[in-house]
Structures are given as structure tokens and as C-alpha cells.
TORSE-957933 format. One line per field, with one value per residue (C-alpha): x, y, z; residue number from 0. Coordinates in Angstrom, 1 decimal. Example, Ala and Ser with C-alpha at 12.3 -4.5 7.8 and 13.67 -1.06 7.14 Angstrom:
REM TORSE-957933
x: (12.3 / 13.7) .
y: (-4.5 / -1.1) .
z: (7.8 / 7.1) .
k: (0 / 1) .
***
This chain:
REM TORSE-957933
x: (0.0 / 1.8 / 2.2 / 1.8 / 4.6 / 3.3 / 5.1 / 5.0 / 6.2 / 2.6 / -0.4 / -3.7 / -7.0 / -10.0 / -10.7 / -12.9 / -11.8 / -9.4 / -7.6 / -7.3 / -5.7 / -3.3 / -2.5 / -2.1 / 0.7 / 2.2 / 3.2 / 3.5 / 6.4 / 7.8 / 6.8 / 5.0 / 1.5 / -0.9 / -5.3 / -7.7 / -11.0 / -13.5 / -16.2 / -16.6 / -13.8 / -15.5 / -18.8 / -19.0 / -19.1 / -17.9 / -20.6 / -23.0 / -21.5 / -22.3 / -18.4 / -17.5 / -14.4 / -15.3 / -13.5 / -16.7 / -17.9 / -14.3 / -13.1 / -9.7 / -7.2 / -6.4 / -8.9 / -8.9 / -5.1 / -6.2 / -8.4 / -7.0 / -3.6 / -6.1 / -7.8 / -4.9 / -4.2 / -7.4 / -6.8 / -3.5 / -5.0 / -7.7 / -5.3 / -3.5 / -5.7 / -8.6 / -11.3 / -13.8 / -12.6 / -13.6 / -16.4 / -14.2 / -16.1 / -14.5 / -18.5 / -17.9 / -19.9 / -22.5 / -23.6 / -26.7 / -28.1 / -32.4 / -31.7 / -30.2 / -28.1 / -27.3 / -26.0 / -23.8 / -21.9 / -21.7 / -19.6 / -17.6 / -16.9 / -15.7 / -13.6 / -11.6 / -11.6 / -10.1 / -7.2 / -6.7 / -6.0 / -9.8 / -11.0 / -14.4 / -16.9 / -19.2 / -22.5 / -26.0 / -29.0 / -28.9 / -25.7 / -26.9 / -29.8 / -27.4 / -25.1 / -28.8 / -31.9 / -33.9 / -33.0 / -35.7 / -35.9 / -36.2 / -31.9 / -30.5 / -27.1 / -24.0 / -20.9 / -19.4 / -16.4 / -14.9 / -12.3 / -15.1 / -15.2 / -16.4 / -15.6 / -18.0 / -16.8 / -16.9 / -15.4 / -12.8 / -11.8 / -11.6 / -9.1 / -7.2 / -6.8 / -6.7 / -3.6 / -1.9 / -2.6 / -0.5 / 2.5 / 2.4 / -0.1 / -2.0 / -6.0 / -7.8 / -11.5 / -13.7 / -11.2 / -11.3 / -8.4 / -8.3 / -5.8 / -2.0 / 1.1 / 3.7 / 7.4 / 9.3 / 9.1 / 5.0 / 5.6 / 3.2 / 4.9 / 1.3 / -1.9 / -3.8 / -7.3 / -9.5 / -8.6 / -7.2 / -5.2 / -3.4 / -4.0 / -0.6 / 0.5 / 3.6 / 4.4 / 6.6 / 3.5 / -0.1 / -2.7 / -6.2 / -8.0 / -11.6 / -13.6 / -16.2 / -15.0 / -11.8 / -12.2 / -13.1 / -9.9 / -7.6 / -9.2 / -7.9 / -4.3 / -4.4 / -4.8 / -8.2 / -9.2 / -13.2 / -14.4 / -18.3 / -20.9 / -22.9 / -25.5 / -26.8 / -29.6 / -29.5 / -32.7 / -32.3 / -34.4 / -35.4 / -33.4 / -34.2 / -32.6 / -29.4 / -31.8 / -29.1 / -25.5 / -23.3 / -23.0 / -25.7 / -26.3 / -28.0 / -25.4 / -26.6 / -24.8 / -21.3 / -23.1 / -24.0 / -20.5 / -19.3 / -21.3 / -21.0 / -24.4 / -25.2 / -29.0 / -30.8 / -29.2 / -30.0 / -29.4 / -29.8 / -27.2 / -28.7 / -26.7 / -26.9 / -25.2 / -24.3 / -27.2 / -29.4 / -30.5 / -30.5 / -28.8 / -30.4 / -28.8 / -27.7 / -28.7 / -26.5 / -27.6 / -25.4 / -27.6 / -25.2 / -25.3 / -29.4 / -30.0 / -34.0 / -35.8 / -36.7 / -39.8 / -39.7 / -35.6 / -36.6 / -39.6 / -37.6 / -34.8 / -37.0 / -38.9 / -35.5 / -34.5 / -38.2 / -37.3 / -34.2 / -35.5 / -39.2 / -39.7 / -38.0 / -41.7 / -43.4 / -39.7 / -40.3 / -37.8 / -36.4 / -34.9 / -32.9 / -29.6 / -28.1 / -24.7 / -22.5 / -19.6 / -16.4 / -17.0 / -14.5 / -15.6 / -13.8 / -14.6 / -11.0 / -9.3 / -7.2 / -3.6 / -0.4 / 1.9 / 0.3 / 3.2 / 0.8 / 1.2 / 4.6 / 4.0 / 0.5 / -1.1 / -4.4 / -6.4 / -9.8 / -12.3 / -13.0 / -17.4 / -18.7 / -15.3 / -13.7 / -13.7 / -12.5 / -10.0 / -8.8 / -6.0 / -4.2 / -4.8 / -3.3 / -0.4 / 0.5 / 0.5 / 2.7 / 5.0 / 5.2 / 5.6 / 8.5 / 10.3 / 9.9 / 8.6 / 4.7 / 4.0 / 1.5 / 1.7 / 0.2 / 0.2 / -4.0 / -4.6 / -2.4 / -3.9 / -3.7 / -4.9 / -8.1 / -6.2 / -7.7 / -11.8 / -11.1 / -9.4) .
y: (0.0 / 3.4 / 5.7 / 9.2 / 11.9 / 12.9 / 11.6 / 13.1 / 12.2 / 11.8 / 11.0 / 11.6 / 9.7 / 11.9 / 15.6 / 15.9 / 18.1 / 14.8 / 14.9 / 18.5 / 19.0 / 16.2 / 17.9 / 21.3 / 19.9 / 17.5 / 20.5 / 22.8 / 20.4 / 20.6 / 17.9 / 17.5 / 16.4 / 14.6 / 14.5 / 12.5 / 12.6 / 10.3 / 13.3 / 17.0 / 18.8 / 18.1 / 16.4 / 13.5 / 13.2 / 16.8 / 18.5 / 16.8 / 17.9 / 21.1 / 21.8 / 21.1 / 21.5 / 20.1 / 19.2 / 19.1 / 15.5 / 13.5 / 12.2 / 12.2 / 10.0 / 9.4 / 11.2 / 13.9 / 14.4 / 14.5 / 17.1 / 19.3 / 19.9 / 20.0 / 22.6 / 24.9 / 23.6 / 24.9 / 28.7 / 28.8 / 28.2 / 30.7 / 33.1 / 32.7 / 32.4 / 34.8 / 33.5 / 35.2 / 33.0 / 30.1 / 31.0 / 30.1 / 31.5 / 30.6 / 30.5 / 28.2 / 25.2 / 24.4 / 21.5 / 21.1 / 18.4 / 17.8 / 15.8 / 15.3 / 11.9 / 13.6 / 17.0 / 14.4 / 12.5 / 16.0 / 17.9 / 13.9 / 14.6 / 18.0 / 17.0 / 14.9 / 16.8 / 19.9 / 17.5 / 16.5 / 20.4 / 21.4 / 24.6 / 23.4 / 25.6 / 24.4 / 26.2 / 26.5 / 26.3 / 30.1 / 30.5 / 28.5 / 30.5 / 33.9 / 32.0 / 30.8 / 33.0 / 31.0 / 28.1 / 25.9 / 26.6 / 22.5 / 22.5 / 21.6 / 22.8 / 22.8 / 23.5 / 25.8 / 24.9 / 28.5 / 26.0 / 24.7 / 26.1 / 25.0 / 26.0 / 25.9 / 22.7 / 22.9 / 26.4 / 25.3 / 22.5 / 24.4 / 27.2 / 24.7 / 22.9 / 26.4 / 27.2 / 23.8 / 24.7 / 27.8 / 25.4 / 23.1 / 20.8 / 18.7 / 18.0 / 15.3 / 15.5 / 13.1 / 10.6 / 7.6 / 5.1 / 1.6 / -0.3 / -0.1 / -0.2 / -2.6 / -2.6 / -6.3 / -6.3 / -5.7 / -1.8 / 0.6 / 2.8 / 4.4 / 4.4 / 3.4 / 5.7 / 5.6 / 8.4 / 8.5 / 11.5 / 10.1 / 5.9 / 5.2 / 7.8 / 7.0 / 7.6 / 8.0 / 7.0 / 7.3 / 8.2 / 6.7 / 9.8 / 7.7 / 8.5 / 6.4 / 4.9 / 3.9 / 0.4 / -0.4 / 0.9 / -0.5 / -4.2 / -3.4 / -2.7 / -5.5 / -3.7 / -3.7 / -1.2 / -1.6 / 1.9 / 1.5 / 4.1 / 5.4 / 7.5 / 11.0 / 13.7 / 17.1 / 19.5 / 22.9 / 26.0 / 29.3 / 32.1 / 34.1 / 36.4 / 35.2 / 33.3 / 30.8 / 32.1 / 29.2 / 25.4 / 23.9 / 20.0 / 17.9 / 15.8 / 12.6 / 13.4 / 12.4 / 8.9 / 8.4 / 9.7 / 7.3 / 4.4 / 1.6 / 0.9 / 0.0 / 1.0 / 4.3 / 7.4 / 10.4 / 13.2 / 17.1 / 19.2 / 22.8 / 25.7 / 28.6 / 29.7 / 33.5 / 33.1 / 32.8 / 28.9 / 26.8 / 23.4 / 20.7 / 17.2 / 14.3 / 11.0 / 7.8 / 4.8 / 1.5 / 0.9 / 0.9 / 3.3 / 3.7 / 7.2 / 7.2 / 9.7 / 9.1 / 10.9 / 9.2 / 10.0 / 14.1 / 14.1 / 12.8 / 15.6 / 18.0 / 17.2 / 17.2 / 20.4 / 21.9 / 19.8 / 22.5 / 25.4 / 25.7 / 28.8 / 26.4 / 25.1 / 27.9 / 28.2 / 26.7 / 23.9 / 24.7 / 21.4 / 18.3 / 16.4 / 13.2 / 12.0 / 9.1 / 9.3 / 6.7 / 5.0 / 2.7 / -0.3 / 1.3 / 4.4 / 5.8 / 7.1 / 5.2 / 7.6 / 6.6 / 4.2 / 0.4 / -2.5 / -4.7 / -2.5 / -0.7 / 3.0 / 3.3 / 5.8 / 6.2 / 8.8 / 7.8 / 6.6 / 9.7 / 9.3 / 12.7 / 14.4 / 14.6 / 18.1 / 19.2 / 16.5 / 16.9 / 19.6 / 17.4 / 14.1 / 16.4 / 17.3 / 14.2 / 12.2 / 15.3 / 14.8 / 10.6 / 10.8 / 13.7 / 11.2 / 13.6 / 12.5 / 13.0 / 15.4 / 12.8 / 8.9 / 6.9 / 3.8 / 3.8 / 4.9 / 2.2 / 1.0 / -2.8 / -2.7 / -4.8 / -7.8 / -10.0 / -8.6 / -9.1 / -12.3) .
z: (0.0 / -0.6 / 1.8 / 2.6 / 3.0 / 6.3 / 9.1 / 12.5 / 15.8 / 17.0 / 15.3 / 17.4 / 16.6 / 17.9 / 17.8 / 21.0 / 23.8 / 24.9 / 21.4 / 21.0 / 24.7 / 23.9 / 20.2 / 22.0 / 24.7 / 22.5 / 20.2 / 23.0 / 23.7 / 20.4 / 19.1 / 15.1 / 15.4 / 13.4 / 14.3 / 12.7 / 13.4 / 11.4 / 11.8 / 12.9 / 15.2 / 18.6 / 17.6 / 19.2 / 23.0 / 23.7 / 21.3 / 24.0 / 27.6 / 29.9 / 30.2 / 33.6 / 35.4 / 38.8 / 41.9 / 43.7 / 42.8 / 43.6 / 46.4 / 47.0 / 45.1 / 41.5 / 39.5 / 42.0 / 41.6 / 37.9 / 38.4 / 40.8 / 38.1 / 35.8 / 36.9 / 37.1 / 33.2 / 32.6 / 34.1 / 32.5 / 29.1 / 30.1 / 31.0 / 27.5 / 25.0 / 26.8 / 29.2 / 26.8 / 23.9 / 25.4 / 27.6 / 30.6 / 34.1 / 37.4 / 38.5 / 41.4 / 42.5 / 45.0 / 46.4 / 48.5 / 50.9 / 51.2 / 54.4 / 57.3 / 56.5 / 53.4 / 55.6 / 57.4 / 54.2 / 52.6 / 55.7 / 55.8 / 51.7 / 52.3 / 55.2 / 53.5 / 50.2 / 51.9 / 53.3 / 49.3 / 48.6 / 47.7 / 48.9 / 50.4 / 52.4 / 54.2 / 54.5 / 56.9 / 55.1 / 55.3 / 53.7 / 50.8 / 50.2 / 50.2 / 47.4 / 45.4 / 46.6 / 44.2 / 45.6 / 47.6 / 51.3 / 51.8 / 52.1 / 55.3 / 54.6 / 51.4 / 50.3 / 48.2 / 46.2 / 44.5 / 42.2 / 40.1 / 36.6 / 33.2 / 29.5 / 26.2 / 24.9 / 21.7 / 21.9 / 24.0 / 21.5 / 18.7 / 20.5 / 21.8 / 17.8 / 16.5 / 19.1 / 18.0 / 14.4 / 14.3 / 15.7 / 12.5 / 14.1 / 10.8 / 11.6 / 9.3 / 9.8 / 8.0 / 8.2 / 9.5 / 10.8 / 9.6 / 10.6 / 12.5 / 10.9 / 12.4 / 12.5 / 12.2 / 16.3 / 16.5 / 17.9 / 16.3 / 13.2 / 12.1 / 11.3 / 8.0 / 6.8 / 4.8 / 2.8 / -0.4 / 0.2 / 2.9 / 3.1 / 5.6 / 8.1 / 9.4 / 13.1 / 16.2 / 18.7 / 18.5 / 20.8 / 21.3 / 22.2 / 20.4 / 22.8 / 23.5 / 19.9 / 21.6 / 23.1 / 19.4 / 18.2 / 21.1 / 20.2 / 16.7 / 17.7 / 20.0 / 23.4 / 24.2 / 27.4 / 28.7 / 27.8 / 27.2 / 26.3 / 28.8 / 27.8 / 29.9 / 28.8 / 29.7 / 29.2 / 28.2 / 29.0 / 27.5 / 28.2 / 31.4 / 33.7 / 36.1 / 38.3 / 39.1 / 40.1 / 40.4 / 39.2 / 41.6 / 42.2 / 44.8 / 47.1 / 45.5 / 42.5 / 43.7 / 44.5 / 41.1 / 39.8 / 41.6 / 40.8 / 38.1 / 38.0 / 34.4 / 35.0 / 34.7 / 37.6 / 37.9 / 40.4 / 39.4 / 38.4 / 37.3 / 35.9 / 33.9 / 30.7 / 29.2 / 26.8 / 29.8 / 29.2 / 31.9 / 31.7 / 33.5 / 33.8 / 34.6 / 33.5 / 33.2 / 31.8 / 30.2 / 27.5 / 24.4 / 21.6 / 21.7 / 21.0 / 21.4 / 23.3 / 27.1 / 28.0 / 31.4 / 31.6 / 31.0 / 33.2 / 36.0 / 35.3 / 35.5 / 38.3 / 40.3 / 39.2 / 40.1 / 43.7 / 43.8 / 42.4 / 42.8 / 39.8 / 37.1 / 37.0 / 35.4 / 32.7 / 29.5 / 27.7 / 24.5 / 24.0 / 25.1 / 23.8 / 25.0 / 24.4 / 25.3 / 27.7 / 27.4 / 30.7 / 32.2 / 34.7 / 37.3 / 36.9 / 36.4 / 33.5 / 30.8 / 30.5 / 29.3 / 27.4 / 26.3 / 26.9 / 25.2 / 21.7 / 21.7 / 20.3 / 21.3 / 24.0 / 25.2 / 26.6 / 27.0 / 29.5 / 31.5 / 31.2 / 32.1 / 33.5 / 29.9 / 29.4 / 32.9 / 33.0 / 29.3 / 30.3 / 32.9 / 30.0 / 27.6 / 29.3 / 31.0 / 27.4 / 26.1 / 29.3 / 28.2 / 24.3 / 25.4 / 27.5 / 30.8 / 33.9 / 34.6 / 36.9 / 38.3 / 39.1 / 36.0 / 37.6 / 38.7 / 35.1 / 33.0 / 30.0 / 30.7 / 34.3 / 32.9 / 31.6 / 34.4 / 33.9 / 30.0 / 30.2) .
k: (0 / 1 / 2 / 3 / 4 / 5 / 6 / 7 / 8 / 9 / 10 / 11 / 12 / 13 / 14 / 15 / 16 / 17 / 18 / 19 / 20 / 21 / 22 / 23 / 24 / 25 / 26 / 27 / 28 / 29 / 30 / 31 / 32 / 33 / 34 / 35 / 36 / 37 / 38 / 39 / 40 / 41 / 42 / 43 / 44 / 45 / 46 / 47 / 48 / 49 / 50 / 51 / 52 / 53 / 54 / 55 / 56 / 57 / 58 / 59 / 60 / 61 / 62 / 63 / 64 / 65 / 66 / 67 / 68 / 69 / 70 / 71 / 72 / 73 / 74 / 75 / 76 / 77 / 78 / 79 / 80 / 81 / 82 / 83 / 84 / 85 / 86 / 87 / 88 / 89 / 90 / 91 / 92 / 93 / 94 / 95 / 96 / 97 / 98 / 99 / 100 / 101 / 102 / 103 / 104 / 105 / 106 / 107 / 108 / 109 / 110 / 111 / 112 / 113 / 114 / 115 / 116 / 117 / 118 / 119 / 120 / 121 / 122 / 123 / 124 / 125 / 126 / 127 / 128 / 129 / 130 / 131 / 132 / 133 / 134 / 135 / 136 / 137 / 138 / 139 / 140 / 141 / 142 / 143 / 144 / 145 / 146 / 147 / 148 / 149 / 150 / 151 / 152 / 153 / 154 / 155 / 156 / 157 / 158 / 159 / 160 / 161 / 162 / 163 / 164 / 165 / 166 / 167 / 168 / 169 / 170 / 171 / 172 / 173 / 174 / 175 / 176 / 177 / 178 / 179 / 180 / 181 / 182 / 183 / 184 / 185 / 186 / 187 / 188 / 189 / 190 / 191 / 192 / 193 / 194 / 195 / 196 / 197 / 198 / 199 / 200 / 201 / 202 / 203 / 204 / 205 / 206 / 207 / 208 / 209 / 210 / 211 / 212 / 213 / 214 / 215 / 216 / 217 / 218 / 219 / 220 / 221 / 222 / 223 / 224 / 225 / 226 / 227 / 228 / 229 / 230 / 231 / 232 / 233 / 234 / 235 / 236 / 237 / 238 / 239 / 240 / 241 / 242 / 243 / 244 / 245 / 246 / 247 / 248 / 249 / 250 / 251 / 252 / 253 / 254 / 255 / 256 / 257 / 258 / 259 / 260 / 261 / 262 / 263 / 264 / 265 / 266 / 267 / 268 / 269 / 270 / 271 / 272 / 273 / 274 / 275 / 276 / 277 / 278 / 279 / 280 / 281 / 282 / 283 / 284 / 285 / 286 / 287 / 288 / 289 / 290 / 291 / 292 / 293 / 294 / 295 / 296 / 297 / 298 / 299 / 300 / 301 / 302 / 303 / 304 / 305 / 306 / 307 / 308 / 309 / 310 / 311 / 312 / 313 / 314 / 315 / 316 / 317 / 318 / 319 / 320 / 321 / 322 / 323 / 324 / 325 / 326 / 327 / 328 / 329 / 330 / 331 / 332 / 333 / 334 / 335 / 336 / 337 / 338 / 339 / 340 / 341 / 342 / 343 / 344 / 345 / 346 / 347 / 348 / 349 / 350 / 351 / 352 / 353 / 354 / 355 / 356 / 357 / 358 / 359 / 360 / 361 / 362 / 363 / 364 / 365 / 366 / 367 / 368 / 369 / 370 / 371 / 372 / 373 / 374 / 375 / 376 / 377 / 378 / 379 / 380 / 381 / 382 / 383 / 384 / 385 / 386 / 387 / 388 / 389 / 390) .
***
């Protein structure tokens, strides 16, 4: 098969949020970069998230590590390329507890959070409703976590490609990869497409950044990782005033983060946007790639955002939009360097966390293929941690 000409040090397969962070590093650290992406920059799993950069919902270890240097990732690039550009607002978070046990687990969360390095506040009912005066009056107390951010995802994706871009970086849309290219030892040397203009792209190493596409794609170069599809609504509302200040969920959510269950969750998470909508989530549910409508999925939603504030009752919804996040079985991350393939990388498997913890993926992969070491521990993340479940 002929080849192209193009040979970088890294070729990238995925253009969400994941692949463009690791793009934007990579060439941040010199290095010639490659993207394909079999569709639309950022339309797949990021086109279909509220942009959250959340400490809030982790406890401490791993991902929380993750998150935390994320987070500063995040208001570095902010602070470079302009907050405006990609709708990045240091809003803040707020969690809130209906009852009395869940009061109790919420100031034990905090606790230990604020031992992890999270700034954590915790608040009287009263001290809520200063933070949210829409909010219901049914709290018994919260938290308020000033660290929590979020970006417009799409937005964010784009500036970040657009950045990497004006470094040399090479993005392929509609393009979708085939096949791996071997060396005489079995180590992966590149990537085959199907595109005429470029069939064979020869490579240093190559990063699964798939998405929930990606277990597919590590089977293919013979190192499968468990990422599954777990799909999540989120209701949007007509525009209104700034009703709601900050990023505002029930306790329960960080249960249902948490959780493997592969049938329906749900537990509110309510914010507002600069247009004025209202986002409304979040739903998880194993149940493949099925992308029918749930009537009973949005009614629930909505009646546990009513449950937190009382006036969304009376708001009309413009819409709703589900998407599928790359979930792993246990619930962390897949980062780093595959011994079972030679060459290959992932970055993948981070369900509804992607776009906060997308900086810190980026970086760490750009830190790997570079030959420095990671500012974090990869070890919980490695790629073949599964071998056992699969086998």
C-alpha cells in the first residue's frame, strides 16, 4: 500500500476536547503532530456535555489528583488564550443536601476533600440560600467549592486545535483510521485511513483519544481497554434572567459519579449559561449506543430540578440532547503508554469528567511521548490494568 509523506512524531486519533488538549501539549512540547478525526472537530461526545471542570464531585485519590492539576491547566489556558474565547467563568460550584443523612456525608466529603487540597466551604442552610436565593428553602445545609469552573466545549476545543494549528499541528476530519502499521518487532509505526489522500501515516507514537469509539480501536491494535458508552440527557431552558448564580447539584450526584451501575441514575445538576438557558442534567444509563428519546428520563430531570428550584416550574424547555460518555468499569481514567502494543497511547475513559479532566490528559501524554517524567503517578490509570476482567 503506498504511503503518505506525512510523518509526524505523533499522530492523534479523535478531535474531541481529549484529542485536542493532547495535540495542544504535544506540540507545546515541540513535538510534530498529526489529528484524525472520522467526523466534525468536537462532535461526538464533547458537542454533548455542559463543560464542567469540577473538583466538587471526587473524592480524594487518582482522579482527584487529575483534576486538581487540571484545573490549574485549565486557568493557564484561560489566561492565555482569553477567558472570553472560550467562555471560561471561574463560576464556582454548589452542592446542597435535602436531608439530614445527606448533611452528614456531605460535611464527611468536604472534610476529607479539603485534606486533598480542595477549597471546600461548608454552609448553613442560610448561607446557601445567600449564594442561590432562588433556591428551595427545603436545604439543610452545602458547600461551596470557589475552584469549580467549566468551559464551552466545543469552543474550548476548537481554541485549543486552533492554538496547536498555528504550531504546525496537521488535523484530518472526515477521516477515519483503519488499521496499525507494524514494525518487524510488532511496535506501532502508524496508522492506515480511509482516505485516499493520505492511506498510511507513518508515526513516532499514536494516541487513542476515540472517545467512546476507543475500546473499538484499542481491540484493533491488539490492546483492548473496557471503555463503554454510557448515555446522559441534559434538558435545556429558555433564556431568562441570572436566576441561578453558580453550578448547583444535589449531594446525590457524587453517589451516582461514583457508581457503576449500568442501570438508569439520575441526580440534578442545574446551571446557567451567558445566553441565559439553563442546563439541566444528569442521567446515566449503560444501554449501548441507543439514541432514542426518554420521556420518562426528562420528566424525572426535571422534576429534580423543580425539587431544587421551585420557579423552574413555570420556565419553558427549548430542547434536550443526549450523548455518550467513554466510561471505564472502574470508573478511572485510561492515561499513558500500552506495553501490550509498543508505540500506542491512550487517553480515554473519562465518562462525564472529559472536558475538565482533558487539560491534565493532555499534558501528561505530552509529558510521556517527550520522555519527561509525569508530573502525576500513572500507575491507577495504566492502559492494561483490565487484563484479568477481559481475560
Amino acid at each position: 500500500m503506498a504511503g503518505s509523506n506525512r510523518s509526524p512524531d505523533v499522530v492523534v486519533i479523535g478531535a474531541g476536547v481529549v484529542g485536542a488538549a493532547c495535540a495542544y501539549y504535544c506540540s507545546l512540547a515541540g513535538l510534530s503532530v498529526t489529528v484524525i478525526e472520522r467526523g466534525a472537530i468536537g462532535g461526538g461526545t464533547t458537542a454533548a456535555c455542559e463543560g464542567n471542570i469540577l473538583l466538587s464531585d471526587k473524592e480524594p485519590g487518582p482522579e482527584l489528583d487529575l483534576a486538581l492539576l487540571s484545573s490549574r491547566l485549565w486557568e493557564e489556558i484561560a489566561g492565555e488564550m482569553g477567558a472570553e474565547r472560550l467562555e471560561y467563568e471561574s463560576k464556582g460550584g454548589v452542592v446542597v443536601a435535602a436531608s439530614a443523612a445527606g448533611a452528614d456525608g456531605l460535611r464527611r466529603l468536604t472534610a476529607t476533600q479539603r485534606g486533598a487540597g480542595v477549597e471546600a466551604v461548608d454552609l448553613s442552610c442560610g448561607e446557601v440560600t445567600e449564594l442561590e436565593p432562588n433556591i428551595t428553602r427545603d436545604v439543610v445545609s452545602g458547600a461551596y467549592y470557589p475552584q469549580d469552573s467549566q468551559v464551552q466545549p466545543v469552543l474550548a476545543t476548537a481554541r485549543l486545535l486552533q492554538h496547536a494549528r498555528a504550531r504546525g499541528v496537521t488535523v484530518l476530519t472526515g477521516t477515519e483510521v483503519t488499521g496499525f502499521w507494524r514494525d518487524a518487532r510488532g511496535a506501532l509505526i502508524g496508522v492506515e485511513t480511509n482516505s485516499a489522500e493520505a492511506p498510511v501515516i507513518r508515526a513516532g507514537r499514536v494516541v487513542n483519544a476515540a472517545g467512546t469509539w476507543s475500546g473499538r480501536l484499542g481491540e484493533l491494535a491488539g490492546a483492548p481497554v473496557p471503555v463503554l458508552p454510557r448515555k446522559g440527557f441534559i434538558l435545556v431552558t429558555e433564556p431568562l434572567p441570572r436566576v441561578i448564580r453558580h453550578k448547583v447539584y444535589s449531594a446525590d450526584y457524587v453517589a451516582n459519579v461514583a457508581s457503576g451501575e449500568a442501570g438508569l441514575e439520575s441526580s440534578v445538576v442545574v446551571e446557567g449559561t451567558r445566553a441565559g438557558t439553563v442546563l439541566i442534567g444528569a442521567s446515566r444509563e449503560r444501554v449501548g449506543f441507543d439514541r432514542s428519546m426518554s420521556l420518562p428520563v426528562l420528566r424525572r430531570l426535571a422534576a429534580q430540578a423543580i425539587a431544587v428550584f421551585p420557579f423552574l416550574a413555570e420556565v419553558a424547555l427549548l430542547r434536550s440532547y443526549l450523548g455518550f460518555r467513554p466510561y471505564c468499569p472502574d470508573r478511572l481514567p485510561v492515561i499513558g503508554a500500552d506495553p501490550r502494543a509498543p508505540g500506542l497511547l491512550h487517553a480515554t475513559g473519562h465518562e462525564g469528567a472529559g472536558i475538565g479532566l482533558s487539560a491534565a490528559t493532555g499534558h501528561l501524554i505530552a509529558q510521556v511521548v517527550a520522555g519527561t517524567e509525569p508530573d502525576l503517578d500513572l500507575t491507577p490509570f495504566r492502559p492494561d490494568r483490565f487484563e484479568e476482567a477481559i481475560g
